[in-house]
N, C-alpha and C positions, 0 to 999 in steps of 0.2 A: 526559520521560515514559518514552522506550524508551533500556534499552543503547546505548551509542555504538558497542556493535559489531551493532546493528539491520540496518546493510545489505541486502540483499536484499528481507529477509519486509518493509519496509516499500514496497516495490514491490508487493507482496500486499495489505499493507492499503491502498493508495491504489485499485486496483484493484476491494478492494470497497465501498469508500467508494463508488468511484464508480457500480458498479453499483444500491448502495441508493440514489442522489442520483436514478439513472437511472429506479430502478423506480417512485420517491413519482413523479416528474412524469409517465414514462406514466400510474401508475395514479390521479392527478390529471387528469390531460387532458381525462377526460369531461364531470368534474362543469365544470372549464372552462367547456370545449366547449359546455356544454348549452344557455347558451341559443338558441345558431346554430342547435344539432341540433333545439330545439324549433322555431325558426321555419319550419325546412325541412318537419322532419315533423308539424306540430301537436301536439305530446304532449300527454297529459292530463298533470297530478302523478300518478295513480297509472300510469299508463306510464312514466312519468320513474323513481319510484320503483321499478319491475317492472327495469329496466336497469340502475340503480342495487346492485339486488341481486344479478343474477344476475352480478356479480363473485362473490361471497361462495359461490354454488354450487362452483363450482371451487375456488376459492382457498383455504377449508377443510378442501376432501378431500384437496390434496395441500400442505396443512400437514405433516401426518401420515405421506402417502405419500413428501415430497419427505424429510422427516428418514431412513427407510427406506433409501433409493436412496442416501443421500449415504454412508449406511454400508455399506453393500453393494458401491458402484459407486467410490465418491470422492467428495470434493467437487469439484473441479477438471473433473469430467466430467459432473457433474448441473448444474454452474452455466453449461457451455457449451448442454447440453438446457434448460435452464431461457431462461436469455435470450435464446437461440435461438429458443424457441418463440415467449415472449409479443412478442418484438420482429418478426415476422413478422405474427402477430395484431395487433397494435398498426397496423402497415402495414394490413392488410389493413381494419382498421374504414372506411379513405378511400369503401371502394367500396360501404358503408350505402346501401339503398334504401329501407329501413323498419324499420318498431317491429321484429319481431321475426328480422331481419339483425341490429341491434343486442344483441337479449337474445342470442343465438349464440355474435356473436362477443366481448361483456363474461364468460360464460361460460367459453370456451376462453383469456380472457385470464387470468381468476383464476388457472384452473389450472397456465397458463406461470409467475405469478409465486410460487405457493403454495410450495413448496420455496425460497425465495431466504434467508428467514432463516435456518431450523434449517439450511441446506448451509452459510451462508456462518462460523457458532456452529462448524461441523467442518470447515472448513479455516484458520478461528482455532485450535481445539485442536490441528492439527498442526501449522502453522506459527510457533507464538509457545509460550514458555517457560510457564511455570505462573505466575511473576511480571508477567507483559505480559499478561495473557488479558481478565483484565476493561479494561482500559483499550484493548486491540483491538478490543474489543467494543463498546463504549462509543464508540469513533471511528466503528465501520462501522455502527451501527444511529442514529446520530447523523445520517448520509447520507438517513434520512427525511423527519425534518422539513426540513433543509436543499433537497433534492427538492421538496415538499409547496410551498416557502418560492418555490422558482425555479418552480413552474410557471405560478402565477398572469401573470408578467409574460411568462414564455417562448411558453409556450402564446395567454395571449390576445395575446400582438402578432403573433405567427402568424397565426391563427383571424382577426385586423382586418383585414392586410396581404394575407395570403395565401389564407387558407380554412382552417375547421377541419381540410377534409380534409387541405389540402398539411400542417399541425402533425402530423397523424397519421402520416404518411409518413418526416416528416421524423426525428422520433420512435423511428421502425422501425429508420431506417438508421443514426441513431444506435446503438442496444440491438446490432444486426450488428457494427459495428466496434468494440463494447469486446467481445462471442467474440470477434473476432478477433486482437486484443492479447492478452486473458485466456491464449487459447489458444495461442498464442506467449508469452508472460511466464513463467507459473506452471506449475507440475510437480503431480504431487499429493502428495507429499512434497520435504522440502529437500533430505534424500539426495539425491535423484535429478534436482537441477537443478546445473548444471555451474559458476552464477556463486553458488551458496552458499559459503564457504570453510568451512573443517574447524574453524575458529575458533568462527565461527558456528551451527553446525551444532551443536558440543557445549554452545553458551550455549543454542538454541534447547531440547535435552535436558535441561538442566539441571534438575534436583529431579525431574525428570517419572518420575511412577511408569507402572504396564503400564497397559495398556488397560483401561478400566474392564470389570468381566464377564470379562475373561482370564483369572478364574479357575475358568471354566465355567459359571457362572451364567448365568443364561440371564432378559432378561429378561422377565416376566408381567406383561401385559397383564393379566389378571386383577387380579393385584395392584394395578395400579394404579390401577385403577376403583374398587378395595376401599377403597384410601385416602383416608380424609374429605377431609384436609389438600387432596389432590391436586385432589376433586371441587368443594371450596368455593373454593378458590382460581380454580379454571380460572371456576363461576359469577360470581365477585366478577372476573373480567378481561374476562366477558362483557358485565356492565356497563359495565366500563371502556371496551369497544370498539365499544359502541354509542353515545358521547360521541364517540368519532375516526370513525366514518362517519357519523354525522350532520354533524360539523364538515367532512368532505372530499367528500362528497355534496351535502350540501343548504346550507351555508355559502355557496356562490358565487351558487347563485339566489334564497336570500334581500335578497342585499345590493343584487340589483337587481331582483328583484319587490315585495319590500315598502318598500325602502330607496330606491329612485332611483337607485342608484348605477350610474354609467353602464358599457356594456361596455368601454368604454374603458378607465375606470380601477378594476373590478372586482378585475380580478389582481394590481394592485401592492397594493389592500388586503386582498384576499386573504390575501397569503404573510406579513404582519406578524405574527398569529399564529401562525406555520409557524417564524420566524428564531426568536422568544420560546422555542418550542418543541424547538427545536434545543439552545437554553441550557440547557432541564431535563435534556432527555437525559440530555447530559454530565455535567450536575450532581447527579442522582440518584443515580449510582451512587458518586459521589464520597462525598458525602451518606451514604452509608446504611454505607460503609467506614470513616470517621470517624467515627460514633456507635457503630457497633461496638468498633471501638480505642477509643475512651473506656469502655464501657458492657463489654465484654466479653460482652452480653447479643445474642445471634443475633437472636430470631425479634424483640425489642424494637426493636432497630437496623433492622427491614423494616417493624415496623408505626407507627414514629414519625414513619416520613420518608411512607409508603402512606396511613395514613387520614386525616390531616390536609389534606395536596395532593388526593384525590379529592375529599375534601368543597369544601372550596374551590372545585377544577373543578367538582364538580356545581353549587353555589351560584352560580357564575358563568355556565353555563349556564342558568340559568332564568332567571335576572337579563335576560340577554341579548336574550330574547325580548319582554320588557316594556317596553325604553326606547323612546322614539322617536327620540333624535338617532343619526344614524348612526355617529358622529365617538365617544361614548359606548359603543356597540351592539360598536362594533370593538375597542374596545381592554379592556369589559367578556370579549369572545371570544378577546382576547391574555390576558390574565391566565389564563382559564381552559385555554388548551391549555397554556400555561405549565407551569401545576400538573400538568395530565394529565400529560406526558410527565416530570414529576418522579418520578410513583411508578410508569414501569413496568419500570426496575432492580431497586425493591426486587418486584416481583412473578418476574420469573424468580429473585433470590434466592430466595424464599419456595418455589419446584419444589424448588430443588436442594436444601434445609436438609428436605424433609417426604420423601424418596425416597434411595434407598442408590445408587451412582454408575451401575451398570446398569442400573439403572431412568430416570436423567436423561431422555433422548434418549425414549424411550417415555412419561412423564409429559409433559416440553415437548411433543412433538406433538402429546399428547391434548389440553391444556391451551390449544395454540392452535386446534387447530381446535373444540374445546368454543367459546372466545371469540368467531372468526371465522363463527360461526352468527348474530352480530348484524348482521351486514351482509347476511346474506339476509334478514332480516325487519326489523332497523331501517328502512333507506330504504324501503320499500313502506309501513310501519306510519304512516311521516311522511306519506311522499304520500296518505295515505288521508285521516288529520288534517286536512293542509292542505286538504283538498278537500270537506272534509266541515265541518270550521269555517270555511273561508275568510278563515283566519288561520293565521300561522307561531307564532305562542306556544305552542298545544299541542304543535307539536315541540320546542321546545325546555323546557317545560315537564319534558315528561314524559323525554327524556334526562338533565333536572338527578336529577328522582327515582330515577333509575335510578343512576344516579351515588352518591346516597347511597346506597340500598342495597348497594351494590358498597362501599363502604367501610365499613358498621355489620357485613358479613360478613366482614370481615378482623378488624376490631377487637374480635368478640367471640366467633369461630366458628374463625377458621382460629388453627392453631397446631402446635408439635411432635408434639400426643400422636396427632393423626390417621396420622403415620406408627407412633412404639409402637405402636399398637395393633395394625400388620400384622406384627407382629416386626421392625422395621427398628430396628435401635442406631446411637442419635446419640449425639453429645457436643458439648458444648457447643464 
């Protein structure tokens, strides 16, 4: 996949592999964790829900903020504040007394992990050639579901043996010693790391044009609110990512409040959807570069491999809620993270094809924290449902709807002219 003279930067990307493997299982941990955390504290569902969300407080504002800081600061030094933070918070959830200890510190934790994509997207762009960027990427945002996959069994044999809190803790001090490799490993350019060679160094340069904006552009936030393409797309991944915090939230308590499934073995079925999920990843982006090389057709090769796999995943979400076998139930929920995670390659494609290169980094931030607004109101919106029909099928009902939505607005709304029409010149 990479140059044989890779060396070094693949120290880098193991690095951030590992940090996103690190972040899915803390920011998994909760939904875990919950039922413990119910028993202790009695939650209502919509308390549950209320914790649930206020991840999503945080974690979207510094979607946006963390992209800022990484280009201002480094990547390399926002990623040591970034897992710095939430890996202390992470620690610190152990010493929960109640409901709202818990909204606090789910809050302060978003925030820590809010920056961890758009930083780790800009220390891919300087440490890997213009030729390795997507398949960097493609490895490190792959550390999700793989995360997502491990926490089930990590987490709950923790939480059985030991206590949720000791899993919290344990957690923390993990998230501490990858800064502290990170921060002895990696530089914030390869110049300036001593076991790069010169060899290396000019393969990493290679093709690589200036700095996008280097040539004083400056980019408008304006602008980018202006563009349809930008607005419909970030709506239509809002859907998307009300499908992934319903499934990492409220996934673990369904399986064993309406399911039977025992705590015991909740996490190992859990994370089956999570490995399936892992597959698309990778394979999405592969996917949507291969149809492109056949098709020579851009915005075609994002929305052939996008609306197809949502719909699916939406369809397999609704589906989900209506079976009664469990055995059914779970692997109707593998198929459909499957698909989810197949089209959300072709959605950051879709940023970068609608926005001129100075605009990327200001578009992607808007666009995730536009998305990550469903996790402040998804899980609360569930728990409400749940508690008010005394049934989990309206939650999953109304995710699958949201789902197709989220895919009829790509397929007939987003497209290139949203950017012409701001003045921005593509080519095909």
């Amino acid at each position: 996949m990479f140059n044989n003279k890779k060396k070094y930067r693949s120290v880098v990307l193991f690095m951030l592999l590992l940090a996103m493997i690190i972040n899915y299982i803390d920011r998994a941990a909760l939904s875990i964790a919950m039922p413990f955390i119910t028993q202790d504290f009695h939650l209502t569902p919509v308390e549950k829900g209320l914790i649930f969300s206020a991840f999503s407080v945080g974690y979207a504002a510094f979607n946006v903020i963390g992209g800022y800081l990484a280009d201002r600061f480094g990547g390399r030094r926002v990623l040591i504040w970034s897992m710095g933070g939430w890996s202390v918070v992470c620690a610190a959830t152990a010493a929960a007394f109640n409901f709202w200890y818990l909204i606090v510190a789910r809050a302060l934790f978003g925030a820590g992990e809010g920056p961890n994509s758009a930083t780790a997207n800009k220390v891919v762009n300087v440490w890997f050639p213009l030729k390795e960027r997507a398949s960097a990427a493609g490895i490190n945002q792959a550390g999700g579901p793989i995360g997502g996959a491990l926490a089930g069994p990590v987490i709950g044999f923790m939480a059985l043996w030991l206590g949720w809190r000791v899993a919290f803790v344990v957690m923390g001090v993990l998230g501490l010693l990858w800064v502290i490799a990170w921060a002895r490993l990696v530089t914030e350019t390869p110049a300036q790391h001593p076991k790069v060679s010169p060899e290396e160094l000019a393969l990493i340069n290679e093709g690589r044009s200036d700095i996008p904006g280097a040539n004083g552009e400056k980019a408008s936030f304006g602008d980018v609110l202006r563009n349809r393409s930008v607005l419909l797309t970030g709506i239509s991944l809002f859907c998307y990512n009300y499908i992934l915090f319903f499934f990492m939230t409220w996934f673990p308590s369904y399986l064993v409040d309406a399911k039977g499934v025992s705590l015991q073995h909740m996490g190992i079925v859990n994370s089956l959807p999570w490995l399936v999920g892992a597959v698309g990843y990778l394979g999405g982006g592969i996917l949507v570069d291969y149809i492109f090389r056949r098709t020579g057709k851009q915005t075609l090769s994002r929305k052939v491999v996008l609306v197809p796999s949502l719909l699916t995943a939406a369809t397999c979400i609704g589906v989900t809620g209506l079976v009664d076998s469990v055995t059914v139930a779970v692997a109707v929920m593998t198929v459909a993270i499957g698909f989810l995670m197949l089209t959300a390659p072709a959605y950051w494609a879709l940023i970068q094809d609608s926005v001129p290169s100075n605009q990327v980094g200001t578009a992607s931030g808007f666009m995730h924290g536009l998305a990550n607004l469903s996790g402040i109101v998804g899980p609360t919106i569930t728990g409400y449902l749940i508690q008010q029909s005394g049934t989990y099928s309206t939650g999953f009902i109304l995710a699958g709807a949201l789902g197709i939505a989220g895919a009829m607005i790509v397929a007939f709304f987003v497209g290139r002219n949203g950017a012409n029409a701001i003045g921005v010149a593509r080519t095909a």
